[in-house]
C-alpha positions, 0 to 999 in steps of 0.5 A: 485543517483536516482534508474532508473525507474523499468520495467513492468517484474522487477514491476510484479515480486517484487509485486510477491514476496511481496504478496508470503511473505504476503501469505506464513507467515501472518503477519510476511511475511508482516514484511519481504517486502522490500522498492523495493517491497512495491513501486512496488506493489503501482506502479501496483494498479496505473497501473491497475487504482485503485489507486484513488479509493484506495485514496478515501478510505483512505480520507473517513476512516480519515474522518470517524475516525476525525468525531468519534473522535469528537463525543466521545469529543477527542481532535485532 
């Protein structure tokens, strides 16, 4: 059965939570976000309209490393 969909507070709150994690213990924290937490803080940057540049981002970074893998000869 589908979760119903998370409200603006519930969202707000769970992305709180993950970044007090990350903030709090570094990497470790990083470790402790929850599935709930993640989607949530996608659901906001999508919310706040950097979702697309987040992707654009992402792209140019594969690009950037398939071209460097070429370049050095390695098979992908």
């Amino acid at each position: 059965m589908p979760n119903p969909p998370m409200t603006e507070a519930e969202m707000l709150a769970k992305a709180g939570s993950a970044i007090a994690k990350i903030d709090r213990s570094g990497m470790r924290g990083a470790s402790m976000v929850t599935m709930a937490e993640t989607i949530a803080m996608a659901a906001l940057i999508e919310c706040l309209g950097a979702g697309p540049i987040c992707q654009r981002a992402y792209h140019e970074g594969q690009i950037d490393t398939v071209d460097a893998a070429r370049a050095a000869g390695v098979a992908l």
